[in-house]
N, C-alpha and C positions, 0 to 999 in steps of 0.2 A: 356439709359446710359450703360448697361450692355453689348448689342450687338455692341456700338460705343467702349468698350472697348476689348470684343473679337474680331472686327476688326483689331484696333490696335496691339493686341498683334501677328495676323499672320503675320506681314510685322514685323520683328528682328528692321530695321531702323528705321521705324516710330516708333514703340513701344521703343527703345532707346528714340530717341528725345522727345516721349513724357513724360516721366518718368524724363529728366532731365528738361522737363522745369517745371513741376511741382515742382522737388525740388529748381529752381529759383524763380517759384511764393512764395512757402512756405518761402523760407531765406528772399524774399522781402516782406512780408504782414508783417512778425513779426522781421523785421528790422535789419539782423543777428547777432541775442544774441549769437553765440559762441563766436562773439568777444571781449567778455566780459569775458570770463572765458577761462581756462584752459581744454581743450577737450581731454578725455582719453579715445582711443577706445579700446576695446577687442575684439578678433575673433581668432577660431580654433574651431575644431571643437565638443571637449569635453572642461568642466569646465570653459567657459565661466563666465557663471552667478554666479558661486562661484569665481570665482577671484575679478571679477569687483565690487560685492559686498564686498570682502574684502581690494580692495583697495579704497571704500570708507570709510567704516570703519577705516583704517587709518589713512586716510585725515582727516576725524572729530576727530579724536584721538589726532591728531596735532594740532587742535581749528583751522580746514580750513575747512569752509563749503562749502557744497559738495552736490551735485545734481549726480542722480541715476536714470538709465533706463536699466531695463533687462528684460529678460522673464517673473520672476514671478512677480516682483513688483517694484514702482518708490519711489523715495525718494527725498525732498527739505529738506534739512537740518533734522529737527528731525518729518517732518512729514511724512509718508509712507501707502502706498495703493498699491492693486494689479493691477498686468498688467491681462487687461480682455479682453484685447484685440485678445489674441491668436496668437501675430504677435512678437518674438522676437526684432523687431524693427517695430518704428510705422509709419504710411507712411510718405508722408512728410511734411502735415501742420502739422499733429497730431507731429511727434516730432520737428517741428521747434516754434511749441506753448507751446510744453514743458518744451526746452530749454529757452522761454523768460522766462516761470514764473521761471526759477533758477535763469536767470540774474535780475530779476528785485527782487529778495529775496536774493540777495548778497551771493549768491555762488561764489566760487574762482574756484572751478572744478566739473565739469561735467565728470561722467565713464561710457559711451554707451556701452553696449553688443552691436556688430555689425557682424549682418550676413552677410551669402553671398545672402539670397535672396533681403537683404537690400543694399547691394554693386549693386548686377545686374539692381537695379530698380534706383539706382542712388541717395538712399537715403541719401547716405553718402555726397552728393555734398552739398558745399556752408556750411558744417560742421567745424569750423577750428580745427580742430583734429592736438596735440602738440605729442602727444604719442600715439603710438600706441605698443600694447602687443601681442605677439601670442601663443597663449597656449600649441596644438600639432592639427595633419592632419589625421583622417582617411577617408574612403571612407562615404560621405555621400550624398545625395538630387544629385542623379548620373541621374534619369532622368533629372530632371530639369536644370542641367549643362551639358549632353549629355556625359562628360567623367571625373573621377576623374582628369584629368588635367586640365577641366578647372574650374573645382572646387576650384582647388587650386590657379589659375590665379585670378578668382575674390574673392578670400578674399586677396591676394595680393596688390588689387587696393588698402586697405586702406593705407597701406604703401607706393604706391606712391603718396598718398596724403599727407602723413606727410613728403615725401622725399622732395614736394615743398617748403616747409620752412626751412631755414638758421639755428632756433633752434632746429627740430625736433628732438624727441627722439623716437628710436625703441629697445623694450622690446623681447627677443627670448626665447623658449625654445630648447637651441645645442643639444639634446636626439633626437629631432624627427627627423623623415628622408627626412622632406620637409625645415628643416631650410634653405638650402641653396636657395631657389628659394625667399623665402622672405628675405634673406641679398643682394639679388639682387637691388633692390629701395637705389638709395644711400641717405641714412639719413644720415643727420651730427654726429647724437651721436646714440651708439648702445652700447646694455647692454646683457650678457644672462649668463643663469644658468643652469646648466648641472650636475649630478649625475653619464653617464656615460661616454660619450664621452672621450677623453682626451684633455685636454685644456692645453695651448691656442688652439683655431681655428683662421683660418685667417679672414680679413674682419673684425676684430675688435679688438680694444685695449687690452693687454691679464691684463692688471688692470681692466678693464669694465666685464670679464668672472669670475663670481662666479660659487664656486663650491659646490656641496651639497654633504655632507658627515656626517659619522655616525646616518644613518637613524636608530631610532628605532619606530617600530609599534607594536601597541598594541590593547584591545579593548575598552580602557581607554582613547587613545590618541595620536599623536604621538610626537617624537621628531625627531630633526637635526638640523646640523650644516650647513650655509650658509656663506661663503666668513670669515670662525671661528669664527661664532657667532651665540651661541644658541639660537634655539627657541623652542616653546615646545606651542602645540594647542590639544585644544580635537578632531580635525578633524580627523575623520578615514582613513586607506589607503592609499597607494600609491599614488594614481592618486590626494590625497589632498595635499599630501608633494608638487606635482606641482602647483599646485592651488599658496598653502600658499606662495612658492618660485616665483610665476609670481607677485605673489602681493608685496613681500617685496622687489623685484629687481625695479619694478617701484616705489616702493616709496624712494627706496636710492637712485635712479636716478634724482629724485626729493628734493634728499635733507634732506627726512623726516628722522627727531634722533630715532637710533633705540630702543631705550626706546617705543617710540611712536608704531613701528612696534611689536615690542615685546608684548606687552600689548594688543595689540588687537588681534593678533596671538593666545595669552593666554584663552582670554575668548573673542572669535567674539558671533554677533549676528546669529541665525542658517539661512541659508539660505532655504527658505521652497521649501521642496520637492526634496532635494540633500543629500541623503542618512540619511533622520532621522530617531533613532531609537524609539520605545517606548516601553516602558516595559510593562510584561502581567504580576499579582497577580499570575497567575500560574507560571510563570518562564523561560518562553520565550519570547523571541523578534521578533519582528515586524518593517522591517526596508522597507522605504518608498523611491522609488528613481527614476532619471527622466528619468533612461538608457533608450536610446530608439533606439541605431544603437548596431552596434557587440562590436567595443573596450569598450565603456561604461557599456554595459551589463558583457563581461569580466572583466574588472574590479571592476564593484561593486560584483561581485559576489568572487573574491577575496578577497575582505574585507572583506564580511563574514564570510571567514575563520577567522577571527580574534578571533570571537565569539567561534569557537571550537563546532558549533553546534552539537547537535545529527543527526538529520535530517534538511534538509536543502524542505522549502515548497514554492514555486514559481507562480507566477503568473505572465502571460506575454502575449501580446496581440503585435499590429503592423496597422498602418497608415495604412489607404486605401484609394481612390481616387489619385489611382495610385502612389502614393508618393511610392519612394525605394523598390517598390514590391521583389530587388533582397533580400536585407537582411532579408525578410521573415525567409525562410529556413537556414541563417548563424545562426539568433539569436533565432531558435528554437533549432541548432544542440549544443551552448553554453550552453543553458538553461538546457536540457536533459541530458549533462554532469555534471553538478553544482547538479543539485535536484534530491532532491529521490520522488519526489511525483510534479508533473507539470499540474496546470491548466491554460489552455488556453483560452484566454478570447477577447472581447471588447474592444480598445482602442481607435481612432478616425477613423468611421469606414466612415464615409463620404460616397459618393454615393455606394461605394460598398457594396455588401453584405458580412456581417461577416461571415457569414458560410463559404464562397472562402477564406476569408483573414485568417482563422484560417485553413484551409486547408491547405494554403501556409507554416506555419508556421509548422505545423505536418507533414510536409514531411521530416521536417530537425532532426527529434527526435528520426527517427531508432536508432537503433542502442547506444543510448542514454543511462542512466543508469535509468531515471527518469519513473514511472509511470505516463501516459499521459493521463488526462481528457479533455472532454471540456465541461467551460460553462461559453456559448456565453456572459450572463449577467455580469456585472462587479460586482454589487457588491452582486449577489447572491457569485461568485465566492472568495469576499474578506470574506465576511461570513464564509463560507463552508472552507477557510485556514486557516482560525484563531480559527472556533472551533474544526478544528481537533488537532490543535497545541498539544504538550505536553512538560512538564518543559524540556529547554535544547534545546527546537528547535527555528529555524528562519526561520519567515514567508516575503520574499523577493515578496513585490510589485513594479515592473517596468513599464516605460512605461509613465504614469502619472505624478508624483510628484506632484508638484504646481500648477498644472493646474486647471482653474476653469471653465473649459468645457470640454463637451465631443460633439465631432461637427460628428452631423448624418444626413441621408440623408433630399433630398429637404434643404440646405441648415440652415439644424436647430439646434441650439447651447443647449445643455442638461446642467445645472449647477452641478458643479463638484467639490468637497473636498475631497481628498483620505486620506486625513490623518483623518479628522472626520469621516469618515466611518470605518475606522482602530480602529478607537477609539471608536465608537458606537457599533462595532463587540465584543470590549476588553469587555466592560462592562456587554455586556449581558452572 
């Protein structure tokens, strides 16, 4: 099976054709339950997994039950379990069996994290996706789509797929610098939110364009105002104000009373492994997060500021098995700038050897501010940062988050909790 499928994947054609008929077996064995509910996709390429989880949140907020698939974890109404799969999206029987058990547990909406390796294999087909959201676009998974252009082209597709329908609704964020390629797909109804652009933009109704204003950040929490109505969430940083704003613009799109968004904005469920903090008895923090390309590494390491740290202690690691070998050296040359103290470590080292892959990464720390260790061991290395800590500092784990693997060579999956190893470090 394995070599019938390395076959396939060298011929582009076949390998298309066979990827879509798979997702027609899959919509056909399990008889296509999205047509039973309300399909709400997410994709871009940060803050995915905390949107979607907060626009389900919502939705159960609203007393509409609500089916959940993301990276870390799936959800039928008030049951939830982790994604173990390792696959931000699950192939395609695996989510077309997904999606029955939401319909057949009377869910009203379904909120898919959808990547692009999920858009390219076709997974999204036979999906009836009503909405689709876009978060923002940086350079990401550039071997595997050969150019950030066409990176951007297939997460695109899912908005041509909601532009097929007469109801469709498409969700924007007007900040980022790819929006216009996805206002391209003419959807009937278009919504977006914006901080800095100057609005209106064209291509869409300037009553559908909210605007986000008087941000204040904290390490408490933030506030802002949307379309002049307050909201106010414990979510840290910038990059969450977006998050929080992709999720309340789809559900007013939706209809959902903003009592309802408000209240859950207030006190969400935490998304595990998206920047959590936890507190040390000595009096530092330890903040937990899934950065794993440059703009996400950048910006969680901005929140950090928030803290006002004395020293700022990092750990950071990077994909191998050829996965984005470029952002190696970007997101060691970030990393080296943010910390004063950088251990380099083990992250999903896959057939290559970690010793190259941190190599890669220590090329980009000249010149850095950071003192630069390595140790290859992950969680010798989360140890070794948490007991150097001292009151007043933050100990910044990336790379990980929610993950409950660590995938090493010959194919073998290592079981993986970074935030109970965080926690096992704290105690001792």
């Amino acid at each position: 099976m394995n070599r019938l499928r390395s076959f396939i994947a060298n011929i582009p054609g076949l390998s298309s054709a066979y990827h879509y008929a798979l997702a027609l077996l899959g919509a056909l064995l399990y008889r296509f339950p999205s047509k039973k509910m309300t399909i709400i996709g997410v994709t871009g390429t940060k803050g995915k997994t905390t949107t979607s989880n907060l626009i389900a949140q919502i939705l159960e907020s609203a007393e509409h039950k609500t089916g959940l698939a993301t990276t870390v974890l799936f959800r039928i109404g008030d049951k939830e379990w982790p994604n173990g799969s390792k696959q931000t999206m699950l192939g395609r029987f695996g989510l077309q069996k997904l999606l029955r058990q939401m319909a057949d547990a009377g869910c009203e909406y379904a909120v898919i994290e959808t990547s692009s390796e999920g858009i390219l294999q076709h997974r999204h087909r036979f999906i009836d996706y009503k909405i689709a959201v876009f978060t923002n676009l940086s350079p990401e998974h550039i071997e595997r789509h050969g150019s950030f252009e066409n990176y951007r082209e297939t997460k695109v597709g899912l908005f041509e797929e909601v532009a097929k329908r007469t109801d469709g609704i498409g969700i924007y964020n007007l900040d980022d610098n790819s929006v216009s390629v996805f206002l391209e797909p003419g959807i009937r109804t278009k919504f977006g939110f914006a901080a800095k652009v100057t609005l209106p933009v064209p291509d869409m109704p300037p009553e559908n364009q909210m605007r986000i204003s008087d941000i204040e950040l904290s390490e408490n929490g933030s506030r802002f105002k949307m379309a002049s109505v307050g909201f106010e969430t414990p979510l840290l940083g910038e990059f969450n104000i977006y998050n929080a704003a992709a999720a309340a613009c789809a559900a007013l799109a939706l209809k959902i009373p903003v009592e309802a968004i408000k209240k859950t904005l207030a006190d969400p469920r935490p998304t595990p492994g998206r920047f959590e903090v936890l507190e040390s008895k000595k009096g530092f923090k330890v903040i937990i997060d899934y950065a794993h390309e440059p703009a996400s590494l950048e910006a969680a390491y901005e929140a950090v500021k928030l803290f006002k740290p004395k020293r700022v202690i990092g750990i950071l690691g990077a994909q191998g098995g050829g996965r984005d070998k470029w952002k190696r050296e970007a997101m060691g040359k970030i990393a080296a700038a943010h910390c004063d103290k950088l251990m380099l470590t083990n992250e999903d080292p896959y057939e290559e050897d970690p010793e190259n892959i941190v190599k890669d990464i220590e090329k980009g720390t000249s010149g850095g501010r950071a003192v630069v260790v390595k140790i290859l061991n992950r969680k010798d290395a989360i140890k070794e940062a948490i007991s150097e800590a001292q009151r007043g500092d933050a100990v910044v784990l990336t790379g990980k988050g929610g993950e409950v693997w660590m995938c090493v060579k010959d194919g073998k999956k290592v079981p993986w909790n970074e935030k109970k190893l965080a926690e096992e470090a704290l105690k001792k």
